[in-house]
C-alpha positions as CSV (number, residue, x, y, z in Angstrom):
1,X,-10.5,29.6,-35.9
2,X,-10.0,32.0,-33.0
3,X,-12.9,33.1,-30.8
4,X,-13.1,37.1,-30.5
5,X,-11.9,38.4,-27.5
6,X,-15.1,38.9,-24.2
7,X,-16.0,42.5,-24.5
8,X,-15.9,42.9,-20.9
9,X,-12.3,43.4,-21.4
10,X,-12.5,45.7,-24.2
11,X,-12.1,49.3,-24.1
12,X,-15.1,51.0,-23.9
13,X,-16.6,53.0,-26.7
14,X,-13.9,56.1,-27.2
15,X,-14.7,59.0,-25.0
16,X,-17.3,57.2,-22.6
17,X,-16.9,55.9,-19.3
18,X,-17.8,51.9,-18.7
19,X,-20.5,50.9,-16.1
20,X,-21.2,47.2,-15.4
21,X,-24.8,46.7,-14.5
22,X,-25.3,43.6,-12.1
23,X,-28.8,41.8,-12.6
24,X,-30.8,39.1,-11.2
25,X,-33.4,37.1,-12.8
26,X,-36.0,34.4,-11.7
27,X,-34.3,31.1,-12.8
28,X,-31.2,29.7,-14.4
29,X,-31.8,27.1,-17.4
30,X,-30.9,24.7,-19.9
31,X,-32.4,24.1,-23.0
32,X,-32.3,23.2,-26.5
33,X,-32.1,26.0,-28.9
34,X,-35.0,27.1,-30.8
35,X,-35.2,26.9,-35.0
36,X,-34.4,30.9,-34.7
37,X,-31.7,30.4,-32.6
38,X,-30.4,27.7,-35.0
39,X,-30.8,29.5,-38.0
40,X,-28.8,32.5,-36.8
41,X,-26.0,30.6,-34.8
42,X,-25.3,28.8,-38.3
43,X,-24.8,32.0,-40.0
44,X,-22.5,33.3,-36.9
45,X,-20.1,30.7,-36.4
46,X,-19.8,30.9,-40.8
47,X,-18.6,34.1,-39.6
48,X,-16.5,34.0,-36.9
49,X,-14.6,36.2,-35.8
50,X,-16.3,38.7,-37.4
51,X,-19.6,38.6,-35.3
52,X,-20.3,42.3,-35.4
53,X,-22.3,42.4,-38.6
54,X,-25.1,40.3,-36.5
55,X,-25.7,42.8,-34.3
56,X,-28.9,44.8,-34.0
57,X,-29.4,48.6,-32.2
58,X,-32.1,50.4,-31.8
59,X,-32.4,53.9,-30.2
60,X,-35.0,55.2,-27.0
61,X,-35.3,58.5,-25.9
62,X,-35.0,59.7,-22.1
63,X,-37.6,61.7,-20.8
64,X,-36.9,65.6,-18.6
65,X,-36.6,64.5,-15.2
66,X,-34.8,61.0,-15.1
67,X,-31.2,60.4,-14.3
68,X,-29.1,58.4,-15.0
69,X,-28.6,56.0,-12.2
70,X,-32.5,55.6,-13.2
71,X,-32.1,54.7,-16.4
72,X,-29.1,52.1,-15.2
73,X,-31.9,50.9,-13.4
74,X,-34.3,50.4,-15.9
75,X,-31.5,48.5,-18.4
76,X,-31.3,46.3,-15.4
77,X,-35.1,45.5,-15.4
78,X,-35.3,44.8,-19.0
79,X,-32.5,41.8,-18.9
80,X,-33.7,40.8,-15.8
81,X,-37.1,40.4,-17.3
82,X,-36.2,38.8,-20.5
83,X,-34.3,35.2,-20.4
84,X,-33.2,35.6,-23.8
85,X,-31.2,39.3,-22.8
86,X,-29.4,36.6,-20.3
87,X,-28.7,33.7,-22.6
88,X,-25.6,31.9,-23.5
89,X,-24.8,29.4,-26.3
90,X,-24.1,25.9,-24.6
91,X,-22.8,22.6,-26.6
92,X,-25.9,20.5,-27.3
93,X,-25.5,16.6,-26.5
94,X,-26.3,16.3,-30.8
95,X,-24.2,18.6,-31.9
96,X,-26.6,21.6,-32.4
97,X,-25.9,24.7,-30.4
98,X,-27.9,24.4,-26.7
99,X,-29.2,27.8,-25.0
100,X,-28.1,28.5,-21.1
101,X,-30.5,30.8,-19.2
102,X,-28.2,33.1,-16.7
103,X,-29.8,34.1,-13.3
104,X,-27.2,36.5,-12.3
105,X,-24.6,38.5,-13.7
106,X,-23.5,41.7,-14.9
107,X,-24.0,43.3,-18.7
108,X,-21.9,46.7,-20.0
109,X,-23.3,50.4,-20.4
110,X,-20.5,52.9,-21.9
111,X,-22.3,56.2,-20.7
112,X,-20.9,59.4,-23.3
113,X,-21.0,62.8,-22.0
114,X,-22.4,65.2,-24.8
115,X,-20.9,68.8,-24.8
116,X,-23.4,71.6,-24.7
117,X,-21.2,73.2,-27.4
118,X,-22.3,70.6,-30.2
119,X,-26.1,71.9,-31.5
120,X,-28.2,69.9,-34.2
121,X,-26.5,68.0,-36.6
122,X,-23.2,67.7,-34.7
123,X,-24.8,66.9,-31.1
124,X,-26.6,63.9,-33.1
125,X,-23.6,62.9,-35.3
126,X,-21.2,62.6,-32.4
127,X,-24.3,60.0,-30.8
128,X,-24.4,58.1,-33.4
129,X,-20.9,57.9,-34.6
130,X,-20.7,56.0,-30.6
131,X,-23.3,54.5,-31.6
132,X,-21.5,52.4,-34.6
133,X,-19.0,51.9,-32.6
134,X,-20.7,50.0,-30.4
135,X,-22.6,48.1,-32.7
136,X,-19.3,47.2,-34.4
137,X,-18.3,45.5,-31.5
138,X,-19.3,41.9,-31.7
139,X,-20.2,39.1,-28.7
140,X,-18.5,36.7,-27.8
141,X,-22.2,34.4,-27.3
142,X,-20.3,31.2,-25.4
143,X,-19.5,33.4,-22.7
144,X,-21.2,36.9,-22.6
145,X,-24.6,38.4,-22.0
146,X,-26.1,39.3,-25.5
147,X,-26.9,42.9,-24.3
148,X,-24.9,46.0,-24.4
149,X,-25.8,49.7,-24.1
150,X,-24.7,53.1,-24.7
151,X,-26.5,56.9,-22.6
152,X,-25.8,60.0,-24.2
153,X,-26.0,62.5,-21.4
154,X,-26.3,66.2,-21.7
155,X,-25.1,68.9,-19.2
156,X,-25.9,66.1,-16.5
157,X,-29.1,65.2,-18.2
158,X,-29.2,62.0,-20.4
159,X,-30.9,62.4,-23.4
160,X,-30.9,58.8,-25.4
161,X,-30.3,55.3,-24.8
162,X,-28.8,52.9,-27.5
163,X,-29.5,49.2,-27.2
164,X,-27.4,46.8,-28.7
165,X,-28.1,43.4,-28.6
166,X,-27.0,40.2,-30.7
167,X,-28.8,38.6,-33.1
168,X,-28.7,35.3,-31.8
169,X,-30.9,37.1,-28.4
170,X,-33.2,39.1,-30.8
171,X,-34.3,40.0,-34.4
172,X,-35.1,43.1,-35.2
173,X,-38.9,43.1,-34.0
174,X,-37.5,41.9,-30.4
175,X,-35.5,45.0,-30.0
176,X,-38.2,47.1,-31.1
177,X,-40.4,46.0,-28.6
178,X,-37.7,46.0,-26.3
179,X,-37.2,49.6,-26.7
180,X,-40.9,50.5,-26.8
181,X,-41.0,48.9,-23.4
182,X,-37.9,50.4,-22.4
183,X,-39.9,54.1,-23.4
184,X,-42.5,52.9,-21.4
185,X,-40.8,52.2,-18.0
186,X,-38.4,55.4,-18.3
187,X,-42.1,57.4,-18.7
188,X,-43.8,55.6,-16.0
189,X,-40.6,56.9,-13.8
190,X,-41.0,60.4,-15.3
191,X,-44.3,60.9,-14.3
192,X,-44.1,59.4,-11.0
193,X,-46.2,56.1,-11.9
194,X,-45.7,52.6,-11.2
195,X,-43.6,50.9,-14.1
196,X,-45.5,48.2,-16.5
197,X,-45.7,45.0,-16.0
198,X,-43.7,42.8,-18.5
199,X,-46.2,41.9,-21.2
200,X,-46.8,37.9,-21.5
201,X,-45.2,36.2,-24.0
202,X,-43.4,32.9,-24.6
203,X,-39.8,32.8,-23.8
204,X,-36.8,31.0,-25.9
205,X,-36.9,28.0,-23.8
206,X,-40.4,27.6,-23.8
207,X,-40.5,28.1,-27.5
208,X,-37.8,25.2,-28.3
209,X,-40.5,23.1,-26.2
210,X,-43.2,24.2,-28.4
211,X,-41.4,23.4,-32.0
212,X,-40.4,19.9,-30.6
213,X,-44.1,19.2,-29.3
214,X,-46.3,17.2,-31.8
215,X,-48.1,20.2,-33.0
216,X,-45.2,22.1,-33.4
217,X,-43.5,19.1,-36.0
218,X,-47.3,19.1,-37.7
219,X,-46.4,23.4,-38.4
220,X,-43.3,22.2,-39.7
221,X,-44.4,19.5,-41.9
222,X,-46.4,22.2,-43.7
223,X,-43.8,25.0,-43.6
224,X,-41.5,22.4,-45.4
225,X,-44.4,21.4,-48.4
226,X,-44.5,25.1,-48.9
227,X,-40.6,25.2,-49.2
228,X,-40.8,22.2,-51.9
229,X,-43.8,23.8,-54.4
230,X,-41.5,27.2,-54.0
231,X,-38.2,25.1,-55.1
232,X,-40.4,23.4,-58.0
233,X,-41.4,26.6,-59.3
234,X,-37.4,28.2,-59.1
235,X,-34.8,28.3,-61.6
236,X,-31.9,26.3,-60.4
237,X,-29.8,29.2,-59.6
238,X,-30.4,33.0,-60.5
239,X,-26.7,33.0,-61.8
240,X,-27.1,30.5,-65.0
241,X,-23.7,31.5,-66.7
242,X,-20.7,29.6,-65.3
243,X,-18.6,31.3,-62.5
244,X,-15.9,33.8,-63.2
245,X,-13.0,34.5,-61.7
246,X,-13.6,36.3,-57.7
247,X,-11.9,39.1,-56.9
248,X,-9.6,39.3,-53.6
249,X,-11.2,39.8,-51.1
250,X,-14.0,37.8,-52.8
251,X,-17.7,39.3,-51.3
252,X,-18.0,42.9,-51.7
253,X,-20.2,44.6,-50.7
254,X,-21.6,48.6,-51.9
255,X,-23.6,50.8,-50.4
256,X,-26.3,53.4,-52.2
257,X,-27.5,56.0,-50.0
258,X,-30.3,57.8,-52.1
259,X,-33.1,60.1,-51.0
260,X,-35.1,59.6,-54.1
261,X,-35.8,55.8,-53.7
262,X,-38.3,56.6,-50.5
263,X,-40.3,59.1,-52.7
264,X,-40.3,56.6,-56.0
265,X,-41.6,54.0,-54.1
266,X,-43.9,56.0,-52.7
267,X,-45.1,56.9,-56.3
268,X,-45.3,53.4,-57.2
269,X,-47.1,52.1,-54.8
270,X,-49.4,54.6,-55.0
271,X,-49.5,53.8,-58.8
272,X,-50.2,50.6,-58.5
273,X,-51.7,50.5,-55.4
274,X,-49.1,47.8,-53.6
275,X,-47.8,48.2,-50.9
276,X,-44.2,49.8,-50.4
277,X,-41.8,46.4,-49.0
278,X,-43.9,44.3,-52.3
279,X,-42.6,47.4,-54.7
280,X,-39.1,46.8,-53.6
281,X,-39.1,43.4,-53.5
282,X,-40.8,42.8,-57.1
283,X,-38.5,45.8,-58.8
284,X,-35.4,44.0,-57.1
285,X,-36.6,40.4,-58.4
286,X,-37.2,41.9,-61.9
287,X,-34.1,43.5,-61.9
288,X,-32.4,40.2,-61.0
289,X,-34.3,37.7,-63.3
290,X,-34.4,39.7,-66.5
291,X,-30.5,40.7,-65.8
292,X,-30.0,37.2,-66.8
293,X,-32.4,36.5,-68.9
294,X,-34.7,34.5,-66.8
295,X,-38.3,34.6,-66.3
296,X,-38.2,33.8,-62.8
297,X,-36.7,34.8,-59.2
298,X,-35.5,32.5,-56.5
299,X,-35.1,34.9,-53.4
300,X,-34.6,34.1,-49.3
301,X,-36.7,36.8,-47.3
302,X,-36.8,36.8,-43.6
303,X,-40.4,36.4,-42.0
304,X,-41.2,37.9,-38.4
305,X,-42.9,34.4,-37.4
306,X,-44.7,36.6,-34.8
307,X,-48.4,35.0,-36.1
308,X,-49.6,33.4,-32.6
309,X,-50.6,35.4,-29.7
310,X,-48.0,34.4,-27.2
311,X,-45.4,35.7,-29.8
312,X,-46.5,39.0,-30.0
313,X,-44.3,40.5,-27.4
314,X,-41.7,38.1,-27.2
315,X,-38.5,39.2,-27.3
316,X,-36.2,36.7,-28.8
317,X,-35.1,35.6,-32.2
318,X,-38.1,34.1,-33.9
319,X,-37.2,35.5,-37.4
320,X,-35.9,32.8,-40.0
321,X,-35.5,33.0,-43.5
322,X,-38.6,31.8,-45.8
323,X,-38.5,30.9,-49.6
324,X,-40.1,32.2,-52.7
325,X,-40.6,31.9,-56.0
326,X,-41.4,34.8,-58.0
327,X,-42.6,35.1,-61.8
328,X,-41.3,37.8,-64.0
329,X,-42.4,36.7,-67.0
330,X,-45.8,38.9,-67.0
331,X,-46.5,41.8,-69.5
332,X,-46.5,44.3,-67.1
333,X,-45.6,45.0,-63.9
334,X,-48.5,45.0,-62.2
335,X,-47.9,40.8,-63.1
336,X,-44.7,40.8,-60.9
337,X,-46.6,42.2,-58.1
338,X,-49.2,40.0,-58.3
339,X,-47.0,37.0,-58.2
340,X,-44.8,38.7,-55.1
341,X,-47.7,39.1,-53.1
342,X,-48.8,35.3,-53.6
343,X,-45.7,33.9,-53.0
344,X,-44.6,36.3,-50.0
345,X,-48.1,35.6,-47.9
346,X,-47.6,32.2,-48.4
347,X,-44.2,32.3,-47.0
348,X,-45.0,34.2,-44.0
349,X,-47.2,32.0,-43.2
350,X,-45.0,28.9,-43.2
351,X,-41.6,30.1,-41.8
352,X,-41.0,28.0,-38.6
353,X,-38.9,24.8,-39.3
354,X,-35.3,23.1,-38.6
355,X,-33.1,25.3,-41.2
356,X,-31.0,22.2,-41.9
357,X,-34.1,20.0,-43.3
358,X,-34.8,23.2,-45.5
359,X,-31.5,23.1,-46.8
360,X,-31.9,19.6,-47.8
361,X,-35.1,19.7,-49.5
362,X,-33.4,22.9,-51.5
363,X,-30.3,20.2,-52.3
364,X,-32.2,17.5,-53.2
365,X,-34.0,20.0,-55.9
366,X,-30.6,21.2,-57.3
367,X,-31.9,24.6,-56.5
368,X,-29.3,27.1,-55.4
369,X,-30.7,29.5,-52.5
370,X,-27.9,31.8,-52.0
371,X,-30.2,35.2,-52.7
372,X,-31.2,36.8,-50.1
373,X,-33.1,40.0,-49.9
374,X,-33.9,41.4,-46.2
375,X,-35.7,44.9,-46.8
376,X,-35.6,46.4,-42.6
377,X,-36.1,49.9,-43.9
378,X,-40.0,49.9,-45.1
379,X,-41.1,48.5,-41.5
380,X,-40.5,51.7,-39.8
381,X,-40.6,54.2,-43.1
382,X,-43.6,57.0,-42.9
383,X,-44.3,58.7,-45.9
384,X,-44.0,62.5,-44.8
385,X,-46.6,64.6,-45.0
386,X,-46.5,66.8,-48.2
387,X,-47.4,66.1,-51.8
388,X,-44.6,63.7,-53.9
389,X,-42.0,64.9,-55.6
390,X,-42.6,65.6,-59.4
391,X,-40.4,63.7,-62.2
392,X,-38.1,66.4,-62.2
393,X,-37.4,67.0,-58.4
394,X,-36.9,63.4,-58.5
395,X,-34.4,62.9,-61.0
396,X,-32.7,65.9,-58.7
397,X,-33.0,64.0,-56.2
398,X,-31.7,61.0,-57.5
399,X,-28.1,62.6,-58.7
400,X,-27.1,63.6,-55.0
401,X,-27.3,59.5,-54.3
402,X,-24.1,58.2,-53.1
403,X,-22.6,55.0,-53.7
404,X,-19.4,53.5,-51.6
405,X,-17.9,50.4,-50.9
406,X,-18.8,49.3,-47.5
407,X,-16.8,45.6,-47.2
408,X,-15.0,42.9,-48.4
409,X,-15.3,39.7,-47.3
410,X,-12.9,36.8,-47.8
411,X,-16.0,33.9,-46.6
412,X,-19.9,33.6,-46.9
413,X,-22.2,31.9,-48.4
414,X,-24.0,34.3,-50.7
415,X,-23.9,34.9,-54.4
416,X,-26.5,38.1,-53.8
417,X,-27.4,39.7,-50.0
418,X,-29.4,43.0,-50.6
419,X,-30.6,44.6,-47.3
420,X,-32.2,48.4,-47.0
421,X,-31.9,50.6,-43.8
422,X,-33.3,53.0,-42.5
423,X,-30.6,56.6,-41.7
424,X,-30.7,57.6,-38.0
425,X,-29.5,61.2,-38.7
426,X,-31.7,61.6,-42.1
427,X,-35.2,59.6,-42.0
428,X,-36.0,61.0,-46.0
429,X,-33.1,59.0,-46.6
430,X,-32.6,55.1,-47.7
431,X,-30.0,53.3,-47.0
432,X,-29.3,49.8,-49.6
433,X,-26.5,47.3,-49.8
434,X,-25.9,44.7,-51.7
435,X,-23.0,41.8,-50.8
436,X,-22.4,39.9,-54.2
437,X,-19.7,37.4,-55.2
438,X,-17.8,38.5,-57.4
439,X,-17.6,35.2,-59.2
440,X,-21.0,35.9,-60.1
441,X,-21.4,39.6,-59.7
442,X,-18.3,41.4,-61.0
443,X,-17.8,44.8,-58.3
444,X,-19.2,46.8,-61.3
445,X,-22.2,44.5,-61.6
446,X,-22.6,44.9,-57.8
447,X,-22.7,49.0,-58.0
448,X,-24.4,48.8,-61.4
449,X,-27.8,46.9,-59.5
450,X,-27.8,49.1,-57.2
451,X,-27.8,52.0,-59.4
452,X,-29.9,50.1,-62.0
453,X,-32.5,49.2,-59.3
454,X,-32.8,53.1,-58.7
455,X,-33.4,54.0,-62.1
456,X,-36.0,51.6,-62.1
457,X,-38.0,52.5,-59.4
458,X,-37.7,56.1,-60.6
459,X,-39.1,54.9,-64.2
460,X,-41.8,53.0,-62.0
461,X,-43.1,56.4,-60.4
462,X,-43.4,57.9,-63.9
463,X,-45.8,55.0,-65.7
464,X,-45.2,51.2,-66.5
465,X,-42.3,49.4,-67.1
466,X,-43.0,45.7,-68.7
467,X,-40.4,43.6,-67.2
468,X,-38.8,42.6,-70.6
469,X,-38.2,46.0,-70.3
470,X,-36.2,46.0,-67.1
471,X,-32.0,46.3,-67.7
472,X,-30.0,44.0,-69.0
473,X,-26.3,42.3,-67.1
474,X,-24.8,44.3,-70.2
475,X,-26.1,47.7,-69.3
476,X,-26.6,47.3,-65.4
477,X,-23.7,49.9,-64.8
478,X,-24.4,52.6,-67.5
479,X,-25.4,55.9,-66.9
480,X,-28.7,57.6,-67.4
481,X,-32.2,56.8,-67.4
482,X,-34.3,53.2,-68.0
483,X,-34.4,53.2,-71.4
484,X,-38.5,52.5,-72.3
């Protein structure tokens, strides 16, 4: 399989001029890679060459009086600060992927010049258009830093900063707080001040120490007990009828953009008085389970793992992927959130552990764990400050949704991958996708969820809706309203 090409040698992102930014940190090292690390490298290399789609990017804005060889400066900071901005993948001596701590090198900014004649919509469009771009350039982890950027600079003046980092350096609460701390230096310099210290956490290699010490194995031990009562209480897969056959490619993956999801949940989690992410989740496993004709929901989440103090602030990839069981065979609702909420807090709590002794215990139940839901949009989601929509602005709202296709895939391991996102140039809006195989979800199965999961939640804001109630396979994809 071929190894995609070291972005140094790319072109840089179309209209902006390449800088390379040298750094220095405090030590060079080897280690062992964390369960994290693990986790995600697994999913990479099932990917390769195609490593974009682990990418992460989040955006910081540039305060009035800071140019841009200080903001250069400030990128440099940040990866000299962090080891896991200036790791490598190295060959383990068991096989497993090894992390290499760089002290010195040099990392990519593209810096785009802005025209004074673009205003509002356009000015931001034409930022975040570069943005994808950059994003949809993958990393090449065996030989470059994990750390890219992109400064939008008006008339002289730069105005945002997009970091870009892989997944294998940082989930998506590591580049948060490496943007909130990238906010904080660039004020500091604004206002004259002296910059912030770094925040003490625990690095990568210091965390791989951890997991392997004897308390560490003891937190795994229980992680993987709370894996085994989840698997007991599963079907054995959430696709019961017998494969058809795929399309070519055979994962594809749509997209539903919809402004009316963000005010129905809203509504129903006022209604029922859940929380927003357990709404989502317990519509989507509902929607799933009764599709088929089950009673329950075997689902993959991804926990934060960010529990213990020293993980707070610790950018690195601590996020791994946690199991539950969920029961849809309630009366109401308000029964599918109560069963969400159980299993979820119990999974959160137990989500550090080798991914490949997971994977076991999930084979040696027969238990197939190829859903995934991974919901990145309600983390950061505010509801805005007016009164909800009525029913009827809803349902207006709801028929300016628009679905696409987004990709199609000829490898992966999922029969079901459903992720939300937020919209950089619209924050009413919601962004969901869902990559199904389409030997178990036909393409018009895989639009009809996502429109069916819609229609659902928009039923939800309005009153109950039993989960017997919930669509069938049959009528995922037909137009109209839940029927009640």
């Amino acid at each position: 399989m071929t190894r995609p090409t070291p972005h140094a040698l790319a072109a840089p992102t179309p209209e902006a001029t390449r800088h390379l930014i040298a750094f220095r940190g405090e030590r060079a090292a080897t280690g062992p890679a964390t369960w994290g690390q693990q986790h995600i490298w697994r999913d990479i290399v099932a990917m390769l060459p195609d490593t974009a789609f682990f990418n992460i990017a989040q955006v910081a804005f540039v305060p009035a009086g800071v140019d841009l060889p200080c903001v250069l400066a400030q990128l440099a900071e940040l990866v000299s600060r962090h080891e896991s901005l200036r790791t490598l993948v190295a060959p383990g001596a068991d096989g497993a992927p090894a992390q290499r701590v760089l002290s010195e090198g040099a990392f990519e900014v593209d810096v785009l010049e802005l025209t004074g004649a673009e205003h509002g919509a356009e000015l931001r469009e034409h930022f975040a258009g570069a943005a994808r771009r950059l994003e949809a350039r993958g990393f090449d982890n065996t030989a470059e830093v994990p750390f890219r950027a992109l400064v939008g600079v008006l008339d002289g003046a730069p105005q945002a900063v997009v970091l870009c980092l892989s997944h294998f350096a940082a989930d998506l609460a590591g580049v948060r707080l490496l943007a909130g701390e990238l906010d904080a230096l660039l004020a500091a310099r604004a206002g004259g001040g002296e910059p912030p210290a770094r925040r003490s956490a625990r690095e990568p290699l210091e965390q791989a120490e951890f997991e392997n010490s004897p308390e560490g194995l003891r937190m795994e031990e229980k992680a993987l007990r709370h894996w085994s009562a989840q698997l007991d209480r599963a079907p054995a897969d959430n696709f019961p009828r017998p494969p058809g056959d795929p399309a070519e490619p055979r994962f594809w993956r749509g997209e539903l953009v919809s402004r009316a999801v963000p005010e129905a949940l809203r509504a129903a989690a006022e209604r029922y008085r859940a929380t927003v992410p357990n709404v989502l989740l317990a519509a989507t496993a509902a929607l799933l389970a009764r599709s088929e004709g089950l009673d329950a929901c075997g689902l993959k989440l991804v926990t934060a793992n960010r529990f213990r103090p020293e993980l707070h602030h610790a950018v690195g990839n601590l996020a791994q992927e946690v199991f539950v069981a969920v029961d849809v065979s309630g009366d109401s609702f308000a029964d599918v959130l109560r069963s969400v909420w159980t299993a979820t807090l119990g999974a959160h709590r137990n989500g550090q552990f080798r991914p490949e002794r997971a994977r076991a215990l999930a084979e040696e139940a027969g238990v197939a764990v190829d859903c995934l839901v991974n919901d990145l949009w309600s983390t950061t989601w505010e509801a805005p400050d007016r009164p909800a929509l009525s029913p009827g602005q809803l349902a207006e709202a709801a028929r300016e949704s628009v679905f696409r296709w987004a990709d199609r895939l000829d490898q992966d391991e999922v029969a079901f991958f459903l992720e939300t996102f937020a919209v950089f140039e619209d924050p009413g809006l919601i962004r969901i996708t869902l990559l199904g195989d389409t030997s178990r979800m036909e393409p018009a199965r895989i639009e009809g969820f996502l429109r069916g999961l819609e229609r659902v939640l928009l039923a939800l804001a309005e009153g109950d809706l039993p989960p017997a109630g919930f669509p069938s396979a049959a009528v995922l994809d037909a137009p109209g309203p839940v029927p009640r």
